[in-house]
Backbone bond lengths (Angstrom), bond angles and torsions (degrees), N, CA, C in turn:
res aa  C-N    CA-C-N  psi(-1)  N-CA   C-N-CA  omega(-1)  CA-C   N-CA-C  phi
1 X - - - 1.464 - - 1.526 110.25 -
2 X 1.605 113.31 145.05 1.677 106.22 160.76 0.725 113.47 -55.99
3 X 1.542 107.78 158.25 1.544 119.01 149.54 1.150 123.17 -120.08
4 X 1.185 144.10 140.29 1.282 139.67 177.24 1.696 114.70 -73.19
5 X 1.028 121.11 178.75 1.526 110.79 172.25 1.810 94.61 176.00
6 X 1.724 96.96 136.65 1.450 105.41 -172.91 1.809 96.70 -128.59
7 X 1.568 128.71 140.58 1.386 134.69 -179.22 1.572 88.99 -124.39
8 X 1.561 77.52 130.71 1.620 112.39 -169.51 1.564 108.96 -109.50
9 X 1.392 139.12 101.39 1.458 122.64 162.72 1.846 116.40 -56.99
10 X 1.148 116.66 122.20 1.572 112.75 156.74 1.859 97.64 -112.37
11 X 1.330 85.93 159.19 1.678 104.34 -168.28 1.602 98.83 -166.16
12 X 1.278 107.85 150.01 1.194 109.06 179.51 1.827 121.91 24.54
13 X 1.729 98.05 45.35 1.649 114.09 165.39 2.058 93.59 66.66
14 X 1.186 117.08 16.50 1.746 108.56 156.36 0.753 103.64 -133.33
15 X 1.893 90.31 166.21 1.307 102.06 173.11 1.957 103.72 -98.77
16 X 1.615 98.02 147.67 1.253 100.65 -165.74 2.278 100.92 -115.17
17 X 1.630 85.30 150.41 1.349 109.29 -154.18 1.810 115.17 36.83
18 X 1.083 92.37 57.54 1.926 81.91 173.69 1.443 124.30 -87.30
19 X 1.295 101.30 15.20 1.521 98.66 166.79 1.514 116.87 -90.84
20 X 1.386 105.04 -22.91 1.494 121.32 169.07 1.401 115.27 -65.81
21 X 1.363 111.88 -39.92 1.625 116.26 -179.45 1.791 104.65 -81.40
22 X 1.458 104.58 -29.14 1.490 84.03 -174.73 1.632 115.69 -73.90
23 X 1.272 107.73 -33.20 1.680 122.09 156.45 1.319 115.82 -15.73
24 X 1.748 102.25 -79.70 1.119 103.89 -176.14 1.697 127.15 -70.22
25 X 1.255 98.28 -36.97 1.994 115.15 175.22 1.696 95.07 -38.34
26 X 1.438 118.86 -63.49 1.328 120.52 174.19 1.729 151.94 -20.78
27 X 1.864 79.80 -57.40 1.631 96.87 -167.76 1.497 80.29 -106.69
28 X 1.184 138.13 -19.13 2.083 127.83 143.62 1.574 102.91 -26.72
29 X 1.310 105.25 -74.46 1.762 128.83 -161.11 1.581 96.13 -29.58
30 X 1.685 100.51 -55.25 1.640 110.89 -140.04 1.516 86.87 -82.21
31 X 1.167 137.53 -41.71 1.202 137.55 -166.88 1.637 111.78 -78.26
32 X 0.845 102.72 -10.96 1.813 106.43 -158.87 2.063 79.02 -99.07
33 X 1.380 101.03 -67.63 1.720 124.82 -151.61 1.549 109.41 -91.00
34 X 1.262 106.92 -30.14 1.377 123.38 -167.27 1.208 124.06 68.82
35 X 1.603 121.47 35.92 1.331 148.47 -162.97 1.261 105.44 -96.33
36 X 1.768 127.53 116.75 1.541 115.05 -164.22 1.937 95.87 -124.38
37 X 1.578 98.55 10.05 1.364 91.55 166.65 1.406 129.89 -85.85
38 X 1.380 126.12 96.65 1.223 116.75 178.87 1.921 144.24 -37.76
39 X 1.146 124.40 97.18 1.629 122.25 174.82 1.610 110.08 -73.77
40 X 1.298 96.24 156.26 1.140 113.36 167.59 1.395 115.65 -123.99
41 X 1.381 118.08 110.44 1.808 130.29 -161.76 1.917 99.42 -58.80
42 X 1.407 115.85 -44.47 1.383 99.61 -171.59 1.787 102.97 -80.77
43 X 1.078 110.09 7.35 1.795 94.09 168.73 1.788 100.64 -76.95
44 X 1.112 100.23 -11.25 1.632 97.18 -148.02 1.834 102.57 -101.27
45 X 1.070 101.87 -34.46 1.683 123.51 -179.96 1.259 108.64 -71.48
46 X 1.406 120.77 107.03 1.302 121.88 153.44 1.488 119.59 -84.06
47 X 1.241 147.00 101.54 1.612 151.99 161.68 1.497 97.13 -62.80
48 X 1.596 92.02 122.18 1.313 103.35 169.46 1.798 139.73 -60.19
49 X 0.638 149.21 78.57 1.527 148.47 137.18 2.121 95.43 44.69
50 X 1.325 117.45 -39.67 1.300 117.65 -166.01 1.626 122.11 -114.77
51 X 1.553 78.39 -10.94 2.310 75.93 161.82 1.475 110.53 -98.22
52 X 1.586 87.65 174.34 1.443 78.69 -161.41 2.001 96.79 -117.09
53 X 1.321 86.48 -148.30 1.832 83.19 -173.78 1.699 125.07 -81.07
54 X 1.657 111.92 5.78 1.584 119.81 175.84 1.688 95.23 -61.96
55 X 1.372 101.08 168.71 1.339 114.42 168.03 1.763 126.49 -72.45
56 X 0.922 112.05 111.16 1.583 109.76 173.35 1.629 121.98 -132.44
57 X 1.330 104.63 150.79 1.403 118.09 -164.80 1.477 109.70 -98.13
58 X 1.358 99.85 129.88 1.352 111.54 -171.05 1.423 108.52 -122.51
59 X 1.528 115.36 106.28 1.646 113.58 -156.72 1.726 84.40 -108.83
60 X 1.620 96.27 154.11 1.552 102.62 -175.57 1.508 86.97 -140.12
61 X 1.438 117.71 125.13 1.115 140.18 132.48 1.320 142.82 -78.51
62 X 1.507 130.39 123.75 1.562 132.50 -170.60 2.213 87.14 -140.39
63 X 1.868 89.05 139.05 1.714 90.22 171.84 1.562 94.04 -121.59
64 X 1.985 114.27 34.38 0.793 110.44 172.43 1.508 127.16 90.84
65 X 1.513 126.76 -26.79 1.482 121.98 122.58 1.046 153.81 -104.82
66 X 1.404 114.54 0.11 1.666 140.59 178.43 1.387 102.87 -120.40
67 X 1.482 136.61 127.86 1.163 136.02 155.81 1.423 123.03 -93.02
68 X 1.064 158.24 125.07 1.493 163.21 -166.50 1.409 110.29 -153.97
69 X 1.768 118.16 140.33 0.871 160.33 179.08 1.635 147.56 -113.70
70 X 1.447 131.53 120.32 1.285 110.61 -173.77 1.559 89.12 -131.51
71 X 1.479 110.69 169.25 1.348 113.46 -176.63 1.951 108.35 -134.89
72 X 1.096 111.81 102.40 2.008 108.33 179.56 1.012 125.06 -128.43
73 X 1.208 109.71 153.12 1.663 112.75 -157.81 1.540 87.27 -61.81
74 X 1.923 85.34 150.33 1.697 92.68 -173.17 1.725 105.71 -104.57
75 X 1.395 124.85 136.79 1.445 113.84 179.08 1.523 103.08 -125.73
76 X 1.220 111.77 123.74 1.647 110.99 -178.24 1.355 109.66 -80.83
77 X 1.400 112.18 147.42 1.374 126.76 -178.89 1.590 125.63 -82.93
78 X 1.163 141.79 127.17 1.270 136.57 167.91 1.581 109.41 -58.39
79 X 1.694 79.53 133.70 1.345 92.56 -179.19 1.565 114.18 -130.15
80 X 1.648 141.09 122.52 0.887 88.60 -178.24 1.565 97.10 -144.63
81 X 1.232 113.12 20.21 1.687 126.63 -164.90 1.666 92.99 -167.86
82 X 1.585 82.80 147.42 1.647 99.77 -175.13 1.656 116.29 -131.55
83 X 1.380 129.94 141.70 1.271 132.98 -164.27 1.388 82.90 -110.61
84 X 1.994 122.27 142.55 1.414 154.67 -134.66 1.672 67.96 -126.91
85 X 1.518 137.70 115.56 1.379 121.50 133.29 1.479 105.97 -135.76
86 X 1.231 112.11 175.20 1.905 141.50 -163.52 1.270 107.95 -117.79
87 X 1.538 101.29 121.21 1.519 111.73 168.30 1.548 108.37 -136.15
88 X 0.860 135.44 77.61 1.839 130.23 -161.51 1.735 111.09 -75.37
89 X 1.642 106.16 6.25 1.649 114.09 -169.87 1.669 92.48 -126.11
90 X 1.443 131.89 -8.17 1.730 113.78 -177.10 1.217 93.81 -53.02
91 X 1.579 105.64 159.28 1.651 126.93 152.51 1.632 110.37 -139.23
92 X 1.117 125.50 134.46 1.571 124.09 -169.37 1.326 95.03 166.61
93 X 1.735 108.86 49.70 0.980 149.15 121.49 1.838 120.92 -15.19
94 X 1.361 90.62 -60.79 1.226 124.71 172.58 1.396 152.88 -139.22
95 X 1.657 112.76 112.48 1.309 120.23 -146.57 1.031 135.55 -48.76
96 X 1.559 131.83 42.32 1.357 147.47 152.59 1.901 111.49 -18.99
97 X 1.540 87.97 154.17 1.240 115.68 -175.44 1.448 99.19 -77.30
98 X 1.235 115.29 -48.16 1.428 120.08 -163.88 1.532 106.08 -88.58
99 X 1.471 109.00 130.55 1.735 109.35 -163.12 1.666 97.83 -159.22
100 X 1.677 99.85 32.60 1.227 105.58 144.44 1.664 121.87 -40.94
101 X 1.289 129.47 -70.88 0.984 124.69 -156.75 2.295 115.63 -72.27
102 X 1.439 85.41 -16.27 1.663 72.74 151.05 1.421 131.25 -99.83
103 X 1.553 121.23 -32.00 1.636 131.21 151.71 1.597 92.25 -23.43
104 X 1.409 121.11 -82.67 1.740 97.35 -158.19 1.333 115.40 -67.47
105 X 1.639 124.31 0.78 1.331 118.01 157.04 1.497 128.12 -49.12
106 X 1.379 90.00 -59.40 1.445 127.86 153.16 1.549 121.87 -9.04
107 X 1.265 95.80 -76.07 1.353 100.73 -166.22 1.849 121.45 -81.19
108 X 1.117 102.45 20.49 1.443 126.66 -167.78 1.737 105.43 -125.51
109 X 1.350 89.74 23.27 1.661 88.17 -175.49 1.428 108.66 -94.42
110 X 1.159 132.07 -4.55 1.678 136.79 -164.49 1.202 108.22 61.26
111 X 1.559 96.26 -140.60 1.838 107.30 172.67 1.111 107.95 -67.62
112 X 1.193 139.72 -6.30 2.034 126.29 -165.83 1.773 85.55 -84.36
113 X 1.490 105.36 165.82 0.900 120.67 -133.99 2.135 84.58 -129.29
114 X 1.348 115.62 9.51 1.487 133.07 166.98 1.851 85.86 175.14
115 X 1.923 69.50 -173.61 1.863 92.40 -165.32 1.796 104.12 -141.21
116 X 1.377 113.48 132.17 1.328 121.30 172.95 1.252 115.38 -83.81
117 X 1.101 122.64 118.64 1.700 123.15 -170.61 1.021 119.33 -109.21
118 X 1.327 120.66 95.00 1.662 142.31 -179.41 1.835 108.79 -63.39
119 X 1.034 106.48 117.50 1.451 111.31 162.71 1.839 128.95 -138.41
120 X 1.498 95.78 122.45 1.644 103.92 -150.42 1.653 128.72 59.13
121 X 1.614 106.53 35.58 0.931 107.88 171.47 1.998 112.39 94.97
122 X 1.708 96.59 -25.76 1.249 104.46 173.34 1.623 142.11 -89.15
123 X 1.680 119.40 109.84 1.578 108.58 -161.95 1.734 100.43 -53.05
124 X 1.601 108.06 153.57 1.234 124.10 -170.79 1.373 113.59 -154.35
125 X 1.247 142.70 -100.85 1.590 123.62 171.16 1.254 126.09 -109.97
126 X 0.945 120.79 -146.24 1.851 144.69 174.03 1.235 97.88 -129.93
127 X 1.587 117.93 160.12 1.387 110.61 179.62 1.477 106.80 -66.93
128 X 1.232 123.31 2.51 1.466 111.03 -179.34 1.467 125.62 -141.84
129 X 1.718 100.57 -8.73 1.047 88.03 -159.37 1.895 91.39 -133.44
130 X 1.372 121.35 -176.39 1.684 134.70 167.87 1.392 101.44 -96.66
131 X 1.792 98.55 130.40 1.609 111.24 179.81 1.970 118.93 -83.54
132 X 1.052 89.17 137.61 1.526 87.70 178.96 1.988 95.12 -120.70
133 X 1.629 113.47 148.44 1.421 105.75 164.05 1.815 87.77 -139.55
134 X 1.605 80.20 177.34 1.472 100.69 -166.00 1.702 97.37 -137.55
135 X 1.411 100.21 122.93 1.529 116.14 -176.67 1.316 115.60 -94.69
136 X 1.444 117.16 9.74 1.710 117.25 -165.44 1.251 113.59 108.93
137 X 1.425 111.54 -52.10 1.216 107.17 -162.12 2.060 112.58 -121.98
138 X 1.164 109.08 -6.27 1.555 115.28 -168.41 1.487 94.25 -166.97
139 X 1.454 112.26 127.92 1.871 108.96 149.77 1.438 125.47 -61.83
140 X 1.449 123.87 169.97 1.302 118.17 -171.57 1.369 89.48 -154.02
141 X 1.648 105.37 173.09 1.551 99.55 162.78 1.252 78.02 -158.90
142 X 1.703 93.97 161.51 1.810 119.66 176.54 1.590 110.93 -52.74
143 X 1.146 114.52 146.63 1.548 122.43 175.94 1.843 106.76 -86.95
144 X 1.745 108.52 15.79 1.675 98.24 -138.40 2.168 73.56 -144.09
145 X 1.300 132.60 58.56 0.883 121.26 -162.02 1.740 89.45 -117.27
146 X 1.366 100.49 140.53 2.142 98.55 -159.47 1.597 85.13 -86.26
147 X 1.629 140.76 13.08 1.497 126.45 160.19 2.006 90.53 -155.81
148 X 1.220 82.71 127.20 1.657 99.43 171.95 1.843 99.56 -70.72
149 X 0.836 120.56 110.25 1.460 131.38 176.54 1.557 124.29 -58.98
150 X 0.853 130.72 153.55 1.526 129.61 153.87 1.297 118.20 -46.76
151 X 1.665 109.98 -87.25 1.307 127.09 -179.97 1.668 113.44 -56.65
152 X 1.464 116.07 -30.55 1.559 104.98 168.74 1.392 103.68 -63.38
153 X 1.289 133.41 -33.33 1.736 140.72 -166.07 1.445 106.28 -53.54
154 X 1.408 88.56 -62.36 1.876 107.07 167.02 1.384 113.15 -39.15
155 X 1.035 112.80 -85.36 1.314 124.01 -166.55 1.907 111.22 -55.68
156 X 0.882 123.36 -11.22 1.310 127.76 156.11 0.997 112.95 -73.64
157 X 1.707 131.22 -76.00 1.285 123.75 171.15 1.426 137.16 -33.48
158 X 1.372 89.54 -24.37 1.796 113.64 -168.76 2.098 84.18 -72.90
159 X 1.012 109.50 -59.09 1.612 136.13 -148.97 1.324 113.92 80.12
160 X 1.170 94.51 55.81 1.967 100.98 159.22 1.237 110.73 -80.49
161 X 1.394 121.05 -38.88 1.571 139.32 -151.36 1.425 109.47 -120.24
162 X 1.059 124.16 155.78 1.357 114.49 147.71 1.453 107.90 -157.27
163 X 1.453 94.30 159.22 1.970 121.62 -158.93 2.149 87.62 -76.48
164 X 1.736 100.15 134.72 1.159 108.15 155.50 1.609 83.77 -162.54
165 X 1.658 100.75 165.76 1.615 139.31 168.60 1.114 114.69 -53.79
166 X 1.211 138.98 98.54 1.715 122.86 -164.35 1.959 100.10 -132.05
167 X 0.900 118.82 99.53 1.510 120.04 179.85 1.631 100.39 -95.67
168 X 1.509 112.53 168.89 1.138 134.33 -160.01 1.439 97.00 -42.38
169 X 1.444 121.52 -74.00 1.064 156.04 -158.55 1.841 111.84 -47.44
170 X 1.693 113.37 -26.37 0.919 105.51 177.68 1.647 100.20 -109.26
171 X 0.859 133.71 24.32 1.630 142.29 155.98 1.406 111.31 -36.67
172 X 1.226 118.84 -64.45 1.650 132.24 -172.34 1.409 104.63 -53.14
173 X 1.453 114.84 -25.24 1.432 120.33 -176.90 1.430 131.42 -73.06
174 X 1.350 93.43 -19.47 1.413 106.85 158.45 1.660 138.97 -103.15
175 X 1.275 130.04 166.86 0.922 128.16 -170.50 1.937 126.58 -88.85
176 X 1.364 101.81 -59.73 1.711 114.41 157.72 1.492 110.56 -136.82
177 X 1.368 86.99 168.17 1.803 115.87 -162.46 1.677 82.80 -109.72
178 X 1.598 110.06 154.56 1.497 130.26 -174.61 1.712 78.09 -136.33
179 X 1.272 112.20 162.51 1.516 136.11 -171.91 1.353 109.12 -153.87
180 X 1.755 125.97 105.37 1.270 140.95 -155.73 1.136 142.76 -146.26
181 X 1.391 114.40 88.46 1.882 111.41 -174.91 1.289 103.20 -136.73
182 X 1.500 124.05 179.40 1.306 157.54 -99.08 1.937 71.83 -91.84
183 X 1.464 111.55 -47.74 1.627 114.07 -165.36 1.718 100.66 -69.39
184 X 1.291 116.37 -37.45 1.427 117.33 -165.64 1.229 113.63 -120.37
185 X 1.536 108.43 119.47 1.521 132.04 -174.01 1.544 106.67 -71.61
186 X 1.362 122.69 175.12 1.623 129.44 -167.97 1.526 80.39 -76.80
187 X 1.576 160.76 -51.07 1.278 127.86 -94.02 1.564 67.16 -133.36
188 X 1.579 136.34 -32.62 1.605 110.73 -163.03 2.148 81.87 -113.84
189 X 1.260 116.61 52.84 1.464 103.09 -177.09 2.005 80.66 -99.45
190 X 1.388 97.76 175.82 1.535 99.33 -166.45 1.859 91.63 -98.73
191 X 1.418 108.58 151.43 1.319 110.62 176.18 1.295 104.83 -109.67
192 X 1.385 118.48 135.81 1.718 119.63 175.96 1.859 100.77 -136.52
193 X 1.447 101.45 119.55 1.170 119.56 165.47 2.029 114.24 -43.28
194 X 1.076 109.57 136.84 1.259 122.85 -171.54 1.678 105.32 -79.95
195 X 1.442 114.46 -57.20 1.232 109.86 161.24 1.257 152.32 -36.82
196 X 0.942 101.59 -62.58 1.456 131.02 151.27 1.725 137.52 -58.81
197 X 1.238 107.60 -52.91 1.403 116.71 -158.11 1.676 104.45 -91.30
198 X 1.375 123.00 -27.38 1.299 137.28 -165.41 1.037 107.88 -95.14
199 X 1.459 120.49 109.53 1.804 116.06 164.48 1.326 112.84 -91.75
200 X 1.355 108.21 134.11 1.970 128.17 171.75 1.564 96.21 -79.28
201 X 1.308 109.03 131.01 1.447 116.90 158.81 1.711 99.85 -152.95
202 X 1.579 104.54 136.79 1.510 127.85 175.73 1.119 108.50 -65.15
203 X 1.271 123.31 -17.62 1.577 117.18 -158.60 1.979 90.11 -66.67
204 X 1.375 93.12 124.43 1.673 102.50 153.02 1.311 122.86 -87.55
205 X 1.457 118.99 144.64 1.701 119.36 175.88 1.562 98.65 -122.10
């Protein structure tokens, strides 16, 4: 069976944007389960009494009648180069447990340190995270991202960001890549030079 699964930043003892996660946790539910009763994640979250104010990840799983939760210190990964690969069939659409099909993206990354996953020609994520680039003058992010993010949500609304069409081809056109989810904010997301940091490879998967 699926499972659903939602990643929660707490920081300084909250939980942060959870109105965004409960949004999405929701119209997940109904689509996945066909569940049209709305939850609310902080009724459900107990924060412990014994962590303290670092960042930790609080992943919530539901397969649609049991909901369960764990909460661990969160440690971000270095990132600092990205492997160019092709999948024209992912879907992760929706935040499933099962993420087989980006793991073997994954593991085809070489030395880069993640992987940009082109589909139909269109940039779309990191194995983990929502892409942001920077043209000189304004960030942007793909209109074509295989999970609408939290923190990209934010940052749109905010107008940090804004949504355009970005296919392979106009990559070179920019300057750096931002790397961004629910755990990692715009200001500590990792920056990787476009020139430099990104390897092109034809190989299709």
């Amino acid at each position: 069976m699926c499972r659903l699964i939602e990643s929660i930043r707490i920081e300084n003892r909250q939980l942060h944007h959870i109105e965004l996660h409960n949004a999405r946790f929701n119209v997940a539910r109904e689509k996945l389960f066909g569940l049209t009763n709305p939850i609310k994640l902080e009724d459900i979250i107990n924060i412990p009494s014994t962590i303290g104010e670092e960042r930790y990840k609080c992943r919530v799983i539901t397969d649609g009648k049991n909901i369960e939760y764990e909460i661990i210190l969160y440690t971000q990964r270095i990132i600092k180069s990205l492997k160019v690969v092709y999948n024209d069939h992912i879907d992760y659409s929706i935040k499933f447990e099962d993420r087989s099909s980006i793991n073997s993206l994954f593991k085809i990354r070489g030395k880069c340190d993640d992987i940009l996953i082109i589909k139909h020609n269109n940039i779309t994520d990191s194995s983990a995270a929502n892409i942001l680039l920077y043209d000189g003058s304004e960030w942007l992010t793909p209109t074509t991202p295989l999970l609408n993010g939290v923190q990209r949500r934010f940052l749109l609304n905010q107008g940090i960001i804004k949504e355009k069409k970005i296919t392979i081809s106009d990559l070179l056109n920019f300057q750096k890549i931002k790397l961004v989810n629910a755990m990692i904010d715009f200001e500590r997301a990792p920056l990787i030079d476009v020139n430099s940091c990104v390897c092109f490879d034809s190989t299709q998967t």
